[in-house]
Structure formats: C-alpha cells, structure tokens
matplotlib code that plots the C-alpha trace (Angstrom):
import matplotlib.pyplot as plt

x = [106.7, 109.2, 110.7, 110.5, 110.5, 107.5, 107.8, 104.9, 103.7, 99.9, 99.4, 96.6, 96.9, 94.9, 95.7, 98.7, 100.3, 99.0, 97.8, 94.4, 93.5, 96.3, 94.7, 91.0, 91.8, 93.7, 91.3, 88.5, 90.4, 91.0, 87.6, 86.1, 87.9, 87.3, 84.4, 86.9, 89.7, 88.5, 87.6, 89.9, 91.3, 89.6, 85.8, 86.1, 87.6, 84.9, 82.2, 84.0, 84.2, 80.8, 79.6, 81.8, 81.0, 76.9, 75.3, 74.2, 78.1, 79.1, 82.3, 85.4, 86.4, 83.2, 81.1, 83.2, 80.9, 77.6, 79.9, 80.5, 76.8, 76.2, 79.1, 78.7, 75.6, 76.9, 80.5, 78.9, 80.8, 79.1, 76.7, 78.0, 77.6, 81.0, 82.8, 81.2, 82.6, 86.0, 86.3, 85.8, 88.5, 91.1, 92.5, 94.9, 96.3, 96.9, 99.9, 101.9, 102.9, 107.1, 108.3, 106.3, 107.8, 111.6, 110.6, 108.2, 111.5, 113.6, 110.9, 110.4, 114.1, 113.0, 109.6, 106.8, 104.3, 100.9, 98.5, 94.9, 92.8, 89.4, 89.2, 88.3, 90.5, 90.4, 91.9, 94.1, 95.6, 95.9, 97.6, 100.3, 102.8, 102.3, 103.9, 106.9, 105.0, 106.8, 104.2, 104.0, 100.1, 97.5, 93.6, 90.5, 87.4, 85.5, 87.8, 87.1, 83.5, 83.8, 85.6, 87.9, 86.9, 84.9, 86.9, 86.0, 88.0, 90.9, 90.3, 89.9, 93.9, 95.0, 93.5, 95.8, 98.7, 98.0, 98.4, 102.2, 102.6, 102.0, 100.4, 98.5, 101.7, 103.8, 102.0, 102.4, 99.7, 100.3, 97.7, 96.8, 93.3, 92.3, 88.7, 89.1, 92.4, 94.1, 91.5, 90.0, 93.3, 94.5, 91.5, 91.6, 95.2, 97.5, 100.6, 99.5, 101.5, 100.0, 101.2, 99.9, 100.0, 98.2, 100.4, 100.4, 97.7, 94.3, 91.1, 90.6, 90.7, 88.9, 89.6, 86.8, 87.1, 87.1, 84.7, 87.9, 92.1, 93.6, 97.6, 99.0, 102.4, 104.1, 103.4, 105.9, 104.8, 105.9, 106.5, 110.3, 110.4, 108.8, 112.0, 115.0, 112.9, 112.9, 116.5, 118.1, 116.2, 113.6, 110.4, 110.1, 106.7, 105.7, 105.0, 103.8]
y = [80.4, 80.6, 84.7, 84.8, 87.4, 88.3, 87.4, 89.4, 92.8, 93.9, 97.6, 99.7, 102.5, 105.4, 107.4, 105.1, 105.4, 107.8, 111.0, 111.1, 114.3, 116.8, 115.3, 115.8, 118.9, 120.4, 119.3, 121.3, 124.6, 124.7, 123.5, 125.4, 128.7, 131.2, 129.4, 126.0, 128.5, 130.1, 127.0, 125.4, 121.6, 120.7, 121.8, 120.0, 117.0, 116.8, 117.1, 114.7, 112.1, 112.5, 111.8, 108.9, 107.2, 107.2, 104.0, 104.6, 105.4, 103.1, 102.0, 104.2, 106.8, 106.2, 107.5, 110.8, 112.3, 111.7, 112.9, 116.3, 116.4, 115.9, 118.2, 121.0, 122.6, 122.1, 124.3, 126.8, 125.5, 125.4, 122.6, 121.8, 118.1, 118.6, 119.6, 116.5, 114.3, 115.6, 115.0, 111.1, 111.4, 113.8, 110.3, 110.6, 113.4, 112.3, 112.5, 109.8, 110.5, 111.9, 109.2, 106.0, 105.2, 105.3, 103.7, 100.7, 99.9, 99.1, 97.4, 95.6, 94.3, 92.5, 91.1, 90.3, 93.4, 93.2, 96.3, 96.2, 98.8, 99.8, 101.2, 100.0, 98.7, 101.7, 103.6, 101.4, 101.5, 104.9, 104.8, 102.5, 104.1, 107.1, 104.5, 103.2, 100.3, 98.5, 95.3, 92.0, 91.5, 93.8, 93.2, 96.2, 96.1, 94.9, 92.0, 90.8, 92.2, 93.7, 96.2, 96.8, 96.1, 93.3, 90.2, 88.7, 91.0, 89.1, 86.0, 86.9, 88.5, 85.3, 82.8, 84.2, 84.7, 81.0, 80.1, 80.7, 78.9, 82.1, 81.4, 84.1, 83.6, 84.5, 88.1, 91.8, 93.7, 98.1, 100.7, 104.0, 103.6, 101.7, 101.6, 99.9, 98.0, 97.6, 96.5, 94.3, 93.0, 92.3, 90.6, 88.3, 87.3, 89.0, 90.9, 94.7, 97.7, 101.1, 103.8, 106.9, 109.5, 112.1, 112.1, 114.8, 116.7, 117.1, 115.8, 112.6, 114.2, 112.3, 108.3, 107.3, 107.0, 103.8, 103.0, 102.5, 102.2, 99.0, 98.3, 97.6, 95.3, 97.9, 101.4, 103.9, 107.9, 107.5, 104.6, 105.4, 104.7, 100.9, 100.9, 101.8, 99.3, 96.2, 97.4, 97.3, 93.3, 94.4, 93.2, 89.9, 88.3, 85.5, 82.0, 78.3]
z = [102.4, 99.6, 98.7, 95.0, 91.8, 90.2, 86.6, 85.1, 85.9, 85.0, 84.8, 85.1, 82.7, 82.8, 85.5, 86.3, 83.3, 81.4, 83.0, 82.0, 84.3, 82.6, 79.6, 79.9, 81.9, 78.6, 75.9, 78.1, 78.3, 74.5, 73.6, 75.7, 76.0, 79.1, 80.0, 81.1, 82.1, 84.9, 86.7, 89.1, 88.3, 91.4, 90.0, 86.8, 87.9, 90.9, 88.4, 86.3, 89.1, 89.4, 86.2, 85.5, 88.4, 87.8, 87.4, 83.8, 82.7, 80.3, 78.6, 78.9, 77.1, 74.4, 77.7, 77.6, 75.2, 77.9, 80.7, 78.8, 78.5, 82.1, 83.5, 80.9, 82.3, 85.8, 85.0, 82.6, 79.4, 76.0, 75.1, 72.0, 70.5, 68.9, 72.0, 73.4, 71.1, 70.7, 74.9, 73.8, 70.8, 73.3, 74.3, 71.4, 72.8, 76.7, 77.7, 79.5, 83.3, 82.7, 84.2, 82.7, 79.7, 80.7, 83.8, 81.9, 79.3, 82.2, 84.0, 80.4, 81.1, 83.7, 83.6, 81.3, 81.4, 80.0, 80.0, 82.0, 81.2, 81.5, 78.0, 74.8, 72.5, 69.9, 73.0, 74.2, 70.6, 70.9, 74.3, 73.5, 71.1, 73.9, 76.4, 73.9, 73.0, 76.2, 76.6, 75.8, 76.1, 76.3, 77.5, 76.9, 78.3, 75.3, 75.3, 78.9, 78.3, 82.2, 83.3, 86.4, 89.4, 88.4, 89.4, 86.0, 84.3, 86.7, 85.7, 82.1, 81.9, 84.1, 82.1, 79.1, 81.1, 82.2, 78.6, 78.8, 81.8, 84.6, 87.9, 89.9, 91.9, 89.4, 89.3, 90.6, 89.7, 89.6, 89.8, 91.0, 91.3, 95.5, 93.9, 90.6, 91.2, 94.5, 97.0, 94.2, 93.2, 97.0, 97.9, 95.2, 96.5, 93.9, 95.3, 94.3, 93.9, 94.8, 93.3, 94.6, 91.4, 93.8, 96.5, 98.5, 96.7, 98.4, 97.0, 94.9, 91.7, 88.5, 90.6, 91.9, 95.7, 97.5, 100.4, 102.0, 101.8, 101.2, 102.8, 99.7, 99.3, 97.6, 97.5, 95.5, 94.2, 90.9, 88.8, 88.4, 92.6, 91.4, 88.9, 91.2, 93.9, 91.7, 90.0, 93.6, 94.0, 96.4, 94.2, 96.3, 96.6, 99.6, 97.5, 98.7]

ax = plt.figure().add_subplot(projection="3d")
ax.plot(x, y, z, "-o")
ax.set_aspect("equal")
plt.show()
C-alpha cells in the first residue's frame, strides 16, 4: 500500500457546510413570532427530524413546505400556507457555518472540491455564493435523480469526476451527516471525513440518526481543524 494525497474533496453541504439548523431555527421564530420563541431548539429540531425523515418526504428543501405542515400542529405555531412556503424559500437566507468559507478557499488551494448535496439545484444555487463560490463541480439531487445515501448518487458524482481522469482513489469524501454520508461513503470504499458539527452538544438535532456509528478516517469539529490538518501534510490516504 502506497501513502498518497487526495486530489479531490466531495462535500456534503447542508449541515456540513451551511448551518441549516440556525437557519430553519431563525426563519421559524420570525415567522412565527411567540408561538416559535418559546420553544427550545431541541423541540423544533426533534419534530423537524421527524418529519423529514418519514417515508413520504420528498426532495429537499421543496418538502420544507409539507414538513411545516406536519410539525406546526405538533409545536403550536400558526397553520399558515404562507408560513409553510416561506420555510422552503428560508434557504436563501441560511447561513454558512463561521468557519466554512475561509476554511473551503484554502482547501480550494489544494485540491479539486466539488459540492454533494441532497438539495435541488434551485437551492444549491442559492447556497453557493453563501460559501464564496469555492468549487469546481457541483451535483443536486435532481441531477443524480437520488439522493444521499443512496449509493447511486456515488456513482453518479464519480462517473463525472472520472471524466477528468479521478479514480475513487483519488477521493476524500467530508460530511457531517453518519446517516446520509459517512457510513454509506465508507462502505463503498471512499476515505471519509467526519466532521462532527454537533460536537459536544446532546441530542441529534435536525441529522437524521444512523442505526449505528461508523470509525471514520478522519474526524475534525470544524472544518477549519480539516484545513490546519491537510495544511500541516497530514491528509494522506492508503492506495494499491
């Protein structure tokens, strides 16, 4: 076995990236006034899990607008269509995690980074220039028609990266999320980075929680941890 560089880095974005929970959690208490403010994070982002995780949901953040439906009565806040439909459109206004877009330009120096997400493209648009606009390929869910953690959605983002000459090899894949990403990822044989956004704080928050932990390869708090790591030559990956 050979110690090499990863040349490309695939990101998960919401929740890894951009911190979707501050996000949903803020659009709430100003649509929804007292009603969303005297509820703990921890009781909306439960309910939230909940919802997004039912069978029926479909794709991400277009479903946002049946979640509110489902988690309104549940929390006491208004049933209002409007309200409903704004929580789909508060994407625009999520905020990226402090450290991600210093800490993706200096990755950017280094490797090749392309965006996975589980949301669609209109979304994904709107993510972006949040981020600095730091990657050089970037794959939605209604691109790979699958989302996360379908393995198809895999092999759909390493059959493009294929077309510039990248091997699964060649890959270090980074996420937050053990259920849609990490165990997925690792058992398909990429090298995966874990970074743990909740660290420290109890509960799973609005992540869906996996039927158990997978060891990743790497696992950092924030993602500026991953930049000082691979700045100081320690991203090496095990290669035939």
């Amino acid at each position: 076995m050979a110690a090499r560089q990863p040349k490309v880095l695939t990101f998960d974005v919401v929740g890894t990236l951009i911190d979707f929970e501050t996000g949903l959690l803020g659009y709430l208490r100003g649509a929804c006034g007292a009603a969303a403010t005297e509820l703990g994070d921890g009781a909306i982002l439960d309910a939230y899990r909940q919802a997004r995780g039912a069978k029926e949901a479909w794709r991400f953040p277009d479903d946002l607008e049946r979640v509110y439906g489902e988690i309104a009565p549940q929390l006491g806040l208004p049933i209002d269509a409007r309200i409903a439909k704004g929580f789909a459109q508060s994407v625009k206004d999520w905020p990226a995690f402090p450290d991600s877009v210093a800490a993706l330009r200096r990755l950017a120096a280094r490797y090749k980074l392309v965006a996975m997400t589980n949301a669609a493209r209109w979304a994904l648009d709107l993510m972006i220039p949040t981020l600095g606009d730091p990657f050089h390929d970037t794959v939605a869910a209604d691109e790979a028609l699958c989302e996360k953690p379908d393995p198809q959605y895999f092999a759909f983002t390493r059959g493009r990266l294929s077309r510039d000459g990248f091997r699964q090899q060649d890959i270090l894949h980074v996420a937050q999320s053990q259920y849609h990403d990490i165990g997925v990822a690792k058992g398909l044989g990429y090298t995966v980075c874990w970074i743990e956004r909740r660290q420290g704080v109890p509960g799973s928050g609005g992540t869906i929680t996996a039927a158990q932990q997978t060891a990743p390869h790497y696992h950092f708090a924030t993602l500026a941890d991953l930049a000082n790591h691979a700045e100081a030559g320690g991203l090496v990956m095990q290669t035939p």
